[in-house]
C-alpha positions in Angstrom: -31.9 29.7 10.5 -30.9 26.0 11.6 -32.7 25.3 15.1 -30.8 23.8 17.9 -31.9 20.2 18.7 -30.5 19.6 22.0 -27.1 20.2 23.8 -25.1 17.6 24.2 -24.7 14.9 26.6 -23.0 11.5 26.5 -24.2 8.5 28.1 -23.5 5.0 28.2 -24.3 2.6 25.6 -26.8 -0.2 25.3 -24.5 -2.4 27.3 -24.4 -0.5 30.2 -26.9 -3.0 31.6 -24.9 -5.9 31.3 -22.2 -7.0 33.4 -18.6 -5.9 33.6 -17.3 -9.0 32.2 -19.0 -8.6 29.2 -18.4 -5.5 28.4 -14.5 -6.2 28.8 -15.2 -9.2 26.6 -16.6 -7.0 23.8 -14.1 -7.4 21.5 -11.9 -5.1 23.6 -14.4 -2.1 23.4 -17.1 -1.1 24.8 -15.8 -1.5 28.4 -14.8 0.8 31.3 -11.3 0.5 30.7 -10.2 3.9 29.8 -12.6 7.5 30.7 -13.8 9.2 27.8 -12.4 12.5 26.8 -15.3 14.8 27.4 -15.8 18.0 25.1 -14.7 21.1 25.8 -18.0 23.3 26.1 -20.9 22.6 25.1 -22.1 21.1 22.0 -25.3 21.2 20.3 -27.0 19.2 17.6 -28.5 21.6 15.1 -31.5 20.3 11.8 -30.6 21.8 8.7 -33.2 22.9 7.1 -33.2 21.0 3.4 -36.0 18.2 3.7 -34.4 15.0 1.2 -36.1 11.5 0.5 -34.2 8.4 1.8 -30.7 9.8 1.5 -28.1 7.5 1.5 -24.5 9.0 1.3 -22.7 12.7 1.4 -19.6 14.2 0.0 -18.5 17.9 0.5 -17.5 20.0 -2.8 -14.8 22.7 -2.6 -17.1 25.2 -2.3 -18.7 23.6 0.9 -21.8 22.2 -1.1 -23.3 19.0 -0.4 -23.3 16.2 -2.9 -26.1 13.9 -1.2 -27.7 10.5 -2.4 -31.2 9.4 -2.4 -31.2 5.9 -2.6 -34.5 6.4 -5.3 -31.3 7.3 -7.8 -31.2 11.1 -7.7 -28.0 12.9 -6.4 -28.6 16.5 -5.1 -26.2 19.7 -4.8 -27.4 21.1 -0.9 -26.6 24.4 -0.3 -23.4 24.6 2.2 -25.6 26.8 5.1 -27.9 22.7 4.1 -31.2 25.3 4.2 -32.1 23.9 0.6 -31.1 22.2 -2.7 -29.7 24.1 -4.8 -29.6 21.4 -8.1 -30.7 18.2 -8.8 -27.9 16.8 -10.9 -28.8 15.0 -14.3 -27.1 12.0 -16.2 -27.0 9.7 -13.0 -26.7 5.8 -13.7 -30.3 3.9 -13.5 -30.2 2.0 -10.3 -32.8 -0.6 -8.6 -34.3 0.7 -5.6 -35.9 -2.5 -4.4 -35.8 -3.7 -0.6 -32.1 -1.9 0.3 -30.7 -1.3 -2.8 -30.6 2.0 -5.1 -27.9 4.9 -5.2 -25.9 4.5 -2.4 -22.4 6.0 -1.6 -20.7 9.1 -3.1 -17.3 10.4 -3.5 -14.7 13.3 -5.2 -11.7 12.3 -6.7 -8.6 13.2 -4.8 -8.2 15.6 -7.8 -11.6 17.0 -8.2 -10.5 20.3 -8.7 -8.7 19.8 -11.5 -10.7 16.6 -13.2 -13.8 16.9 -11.5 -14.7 13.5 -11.4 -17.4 11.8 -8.5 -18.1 8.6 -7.5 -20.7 6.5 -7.2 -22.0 3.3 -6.0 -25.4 1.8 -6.4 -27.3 -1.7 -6.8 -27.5 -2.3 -10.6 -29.6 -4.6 -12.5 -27.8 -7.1 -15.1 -27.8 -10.7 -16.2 -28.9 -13.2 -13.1 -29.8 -10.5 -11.0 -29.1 -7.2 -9.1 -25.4 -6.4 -7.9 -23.7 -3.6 -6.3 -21.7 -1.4 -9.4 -19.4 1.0 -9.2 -19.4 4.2 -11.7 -17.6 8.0 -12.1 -18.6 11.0 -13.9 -17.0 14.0 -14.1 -19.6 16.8 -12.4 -19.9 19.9 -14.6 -21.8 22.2 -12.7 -24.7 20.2 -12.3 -24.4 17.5 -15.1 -22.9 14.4 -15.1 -20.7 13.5 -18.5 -18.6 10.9 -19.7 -20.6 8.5 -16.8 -19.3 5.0 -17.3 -19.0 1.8 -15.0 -15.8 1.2 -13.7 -16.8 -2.4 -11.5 -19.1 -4.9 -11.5 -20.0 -6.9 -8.7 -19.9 -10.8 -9.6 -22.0 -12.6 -9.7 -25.6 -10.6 -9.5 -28.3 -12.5 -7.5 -32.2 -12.1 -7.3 -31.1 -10.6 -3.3 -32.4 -7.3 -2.6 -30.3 -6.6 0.3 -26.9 -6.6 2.0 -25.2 -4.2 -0.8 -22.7 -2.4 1.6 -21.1 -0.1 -0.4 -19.1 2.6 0.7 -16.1 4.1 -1.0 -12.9 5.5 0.6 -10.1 7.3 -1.3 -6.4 6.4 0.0 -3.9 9.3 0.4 -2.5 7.2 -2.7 -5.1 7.9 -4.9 -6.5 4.4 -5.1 -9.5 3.6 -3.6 -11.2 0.8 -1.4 -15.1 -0.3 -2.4 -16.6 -2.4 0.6 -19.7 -5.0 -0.9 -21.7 -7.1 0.9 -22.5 -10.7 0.3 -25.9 -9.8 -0.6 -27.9 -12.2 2.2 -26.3 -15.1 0.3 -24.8 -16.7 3.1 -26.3 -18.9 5.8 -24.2 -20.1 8.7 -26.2 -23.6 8.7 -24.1 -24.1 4.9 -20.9 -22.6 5.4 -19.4 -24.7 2.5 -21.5 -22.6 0.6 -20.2 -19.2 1.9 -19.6 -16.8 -0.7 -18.0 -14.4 1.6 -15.2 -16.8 2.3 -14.8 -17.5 -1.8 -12.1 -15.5 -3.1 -12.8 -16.0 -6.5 -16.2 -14.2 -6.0 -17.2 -10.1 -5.1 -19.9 -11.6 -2.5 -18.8 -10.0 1.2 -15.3 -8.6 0.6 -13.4 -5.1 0.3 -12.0 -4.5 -2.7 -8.8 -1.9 -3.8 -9.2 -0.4 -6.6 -7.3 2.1 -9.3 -9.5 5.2 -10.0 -10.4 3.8 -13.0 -11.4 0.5 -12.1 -8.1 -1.1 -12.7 -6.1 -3.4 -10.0 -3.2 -1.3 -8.5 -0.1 -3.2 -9.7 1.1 -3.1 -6.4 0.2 -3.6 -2.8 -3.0 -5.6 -3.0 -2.5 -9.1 -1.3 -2.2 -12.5 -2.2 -5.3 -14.6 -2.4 -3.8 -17.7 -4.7 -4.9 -18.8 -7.6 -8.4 -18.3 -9.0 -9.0 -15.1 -7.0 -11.1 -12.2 -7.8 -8.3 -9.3 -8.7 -8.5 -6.3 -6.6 -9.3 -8.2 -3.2 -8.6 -6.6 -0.1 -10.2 -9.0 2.5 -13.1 -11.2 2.8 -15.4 -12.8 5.1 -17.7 -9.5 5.3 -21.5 -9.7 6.2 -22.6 -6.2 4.9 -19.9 -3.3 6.0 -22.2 -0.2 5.3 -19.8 2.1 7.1 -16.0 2.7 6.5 -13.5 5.7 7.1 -9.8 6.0 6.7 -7.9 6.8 10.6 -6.3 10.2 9.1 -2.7 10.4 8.3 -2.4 6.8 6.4 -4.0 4.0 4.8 -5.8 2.0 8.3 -9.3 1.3 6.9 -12.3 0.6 9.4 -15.2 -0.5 8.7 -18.4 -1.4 10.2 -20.8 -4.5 9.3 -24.0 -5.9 10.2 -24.6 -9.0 11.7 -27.4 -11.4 12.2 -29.2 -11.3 15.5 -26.4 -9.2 16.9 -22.7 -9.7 16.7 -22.5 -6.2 14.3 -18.9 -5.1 14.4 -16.4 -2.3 14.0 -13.2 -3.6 12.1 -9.9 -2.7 11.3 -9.6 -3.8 8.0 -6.1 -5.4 7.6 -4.6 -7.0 4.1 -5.4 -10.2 3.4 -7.7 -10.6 6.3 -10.5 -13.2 6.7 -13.6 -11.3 8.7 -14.8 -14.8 9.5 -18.5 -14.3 8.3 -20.4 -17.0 7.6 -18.3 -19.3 10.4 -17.9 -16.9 12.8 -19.5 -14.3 14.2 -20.5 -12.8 17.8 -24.3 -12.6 16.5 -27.1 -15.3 16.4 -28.5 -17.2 13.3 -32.0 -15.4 12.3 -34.8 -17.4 14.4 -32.3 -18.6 17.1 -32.5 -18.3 20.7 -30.1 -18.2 23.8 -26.6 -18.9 23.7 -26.4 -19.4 19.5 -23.5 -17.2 18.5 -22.5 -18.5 15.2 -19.3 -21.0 15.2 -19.4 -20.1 19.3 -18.2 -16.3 18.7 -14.8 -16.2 19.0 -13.2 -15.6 15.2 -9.4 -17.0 16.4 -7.7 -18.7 15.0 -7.5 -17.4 11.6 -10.3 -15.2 11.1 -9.5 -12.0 12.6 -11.3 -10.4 15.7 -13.6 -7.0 15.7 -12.3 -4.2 17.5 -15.2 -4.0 18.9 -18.7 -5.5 18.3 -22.4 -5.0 20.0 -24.7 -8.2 22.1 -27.1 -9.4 22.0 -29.3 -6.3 20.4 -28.2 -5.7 17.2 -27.6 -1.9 16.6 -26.9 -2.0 12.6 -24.0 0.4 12.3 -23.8 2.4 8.8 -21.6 5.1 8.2 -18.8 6.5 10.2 -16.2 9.2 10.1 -12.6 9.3 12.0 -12.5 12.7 13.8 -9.4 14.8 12.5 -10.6 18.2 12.5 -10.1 21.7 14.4 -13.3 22.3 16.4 -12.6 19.4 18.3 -9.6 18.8 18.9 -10.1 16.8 22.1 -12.0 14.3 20.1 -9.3 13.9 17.1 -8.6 10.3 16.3 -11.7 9.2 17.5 -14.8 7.2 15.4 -18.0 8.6 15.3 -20.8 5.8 14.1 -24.3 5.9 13.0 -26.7 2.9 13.7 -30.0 2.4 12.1 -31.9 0.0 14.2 -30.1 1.4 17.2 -31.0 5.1 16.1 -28.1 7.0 17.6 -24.9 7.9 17.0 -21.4 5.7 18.9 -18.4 7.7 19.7 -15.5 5.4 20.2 -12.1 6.2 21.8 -9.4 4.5 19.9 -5.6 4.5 20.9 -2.6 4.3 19.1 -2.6 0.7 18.6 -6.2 0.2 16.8 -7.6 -0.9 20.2 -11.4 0.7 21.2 -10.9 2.1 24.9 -14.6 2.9 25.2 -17.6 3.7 23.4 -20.7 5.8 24.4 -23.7 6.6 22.3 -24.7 10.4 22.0 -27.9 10.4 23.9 -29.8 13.5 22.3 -28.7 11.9 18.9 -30.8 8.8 20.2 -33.3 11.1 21.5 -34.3 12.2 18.1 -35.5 8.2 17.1 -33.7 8.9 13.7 -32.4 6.2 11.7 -28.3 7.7 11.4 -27.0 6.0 7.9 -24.5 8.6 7.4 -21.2 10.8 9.3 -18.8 13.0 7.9 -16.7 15.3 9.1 -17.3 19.0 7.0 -14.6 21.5 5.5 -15.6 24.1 8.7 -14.5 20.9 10.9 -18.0 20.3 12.5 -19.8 16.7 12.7 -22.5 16.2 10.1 -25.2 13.4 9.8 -27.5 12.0 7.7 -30.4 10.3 8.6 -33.0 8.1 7.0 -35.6 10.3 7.6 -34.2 12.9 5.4 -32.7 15.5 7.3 -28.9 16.7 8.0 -27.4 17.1 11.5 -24.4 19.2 12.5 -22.7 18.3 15.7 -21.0 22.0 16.7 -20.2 24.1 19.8 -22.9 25.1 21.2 -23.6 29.5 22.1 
């Protein structure tokens, strides 16, 4: 049987400590300005019992199944009770799992049922380099066939980091791809910023047909010489993004330097403003350093909300829409790996972050959170670095 971790218990984040101006300046989250919606009853945190190596990413299967990542390139079928795996799955693409690269994200195609395929992204070696790649193979119980590559990041680099590298599906069946500009990018030679060249696949979010192909329609503008399929740009390393349930608003968190790590709605068109701006600190700087003195306007947009001056390195997230909850629907739920804890954030109807607390038994248990979905039975499930899986559920 699962064994309860701890109840739970919300308390206020790291920037509690500073000062009230701050926290109202945060990006317009973070602050006081709106109580959070506490849960109704108790919660607990319960440990599954499956014991995995560096997992990376999750995706439920009909049947409640767990398709789970470990970034040394093996994809795993847990059991839906998480006690143990049931399959290793064969036919995987070959990945490189140096520094922070190796199989990454995973996710079902909106019509898995019917043409079972998954998808997966991964760092890939190639000519010049490593990049991140995106491929799909139709899952047959547990065997992958007809695997093939369906994009390419451009251009590969000797970087082993800063992949990003999560994939969301659209309610239009078309999905977005979110890749990082692979530590590329210094903020002392912003001429040189790859994440601000569209004709590159360093530090964007991309749009993509299931196949690989550029929707004909509804992708933006970027004039001419751009990469097809862009989204936005100006993206350090977004290793977390969700879809706000009922339409197409992506968000998406990012890393930053020393600080200044962000949670983004992710508009068309968009310029994130990374290398020129950004509320974080050049690697090696001290005091007041934020990069191109913080503030992304004008033209660069602003984070919804972002965390100073520690950095927390956010990763996956999820969009609460489910049934067990249903004080908490619409709201974010965000893992952080150097924080080691898990953000809830309280959103409103306009995209703006009322507040954000960190779960404190979450952050008790010193685990590094990469992953958050939401499961089929409506409970709150997390991955963590150190290989287990976390439910978030009422607690008895």
């Amino acid at each position: 049987m699962p064994a309860p971790i701890a109840r739970w218990r919300l308390i206020r984040g790291a920037q509690a400590a500073l000062t009230a101006a701050l926290l109202a300046a945060c990006g317009g989250g973070g602050g006081d300005s709106a109580p959070f919606i506490p849960p109704a009853g108790d919660v607990r945190a319960t440990s599954l019992g499956v014991a995995l190596v560096s997992p990376w990413g999750m995706a439920f299967l009909p049947d409640g199944r767990m398709l789970v990542t470990q970034r040394g390139g093996s994809l795993v079928i847990v059991r839906a009770d998480g006690s143990a795996i049931d399959a290793v799955v064969t036919g995987v693409p070959a990945v490189n799992a140096e520094g922070q690269g190796g199989l990454l994200d995973v996710a079902l195609d909106p019509d898995f049922t019917t043409t079972p395929w998954i998808y997966m992204s991964y760092a890939e070696d190639g000519p010049g380099g490593i990049g991140t790649a995106l491929a799909r193979g139709r899952l047959v119980g547990s065997e992958l066939r007809d695997v093939a590559v369906i994009w390419r990041q451009l251009p590969k680099t000797s970087s082993t980091s800063h992949y990003g590298s999560r994939i969301v599906f659209r309610p239009d069946k078309t999905l977005y791809l979110t890749v990082g500009e692979r530590a590329m990018d210094n903020p002392s030679a912003p001429t040189l910023a790859n994440a601000q060249n569209p004709a590159n696949a360093l530090g964007k979010v991309l749009r993509l047909n299931r196949d690989g192909s550029i929707p004909a329609t509804g992708n933006p503008a970027f004039g001419a010489g751009a990469l097809p399929g862009l989204w936005s740009l100006g993206h350090r390393n977004p290793q977390g993004a969700a879809l706000r349930p009922g339409g197409n608003e992506l968000w998406v968190t990012e890393h930053g330097p020393q600080g200044g790590d962000e949670l983004n709605q992710v508009r068309a068109g968009a310029n994130y403003g990374w290398p020129l701006r950004s509320y974080g600190c050049p690697y090696g700087a001290s005091g007041a350093c934020q990069v191109g003195g913080g503030t992304h306007a004008p033209g660069f947009e602003e984070p919804a909300s972002y965390w100073v001056p520690t950095s927390t390195a956010p990763a996956g997230m999820a969009v609460y829409d489910g049934d067990k909850f249903p004080e908490w629907r619409g709201q974010a739920f965000v893992g952080a790996l150097a924080g080691r804890t898990l953000w809830r954030l309280q959103l409103d109807a306009a995209g703006q972050v009322l507040a954000r607390e960190e779960v404190a038994e979450v952050k008790a248990l010193g685990q590094r959170i990469r992953d958050v979905r939401q499961g089929p039975d409506g409970w709150i499930y997390l991955l963590s670095d150190e290989g287990r899986i976390l439910r978030l559920e009422r607690g008895g």
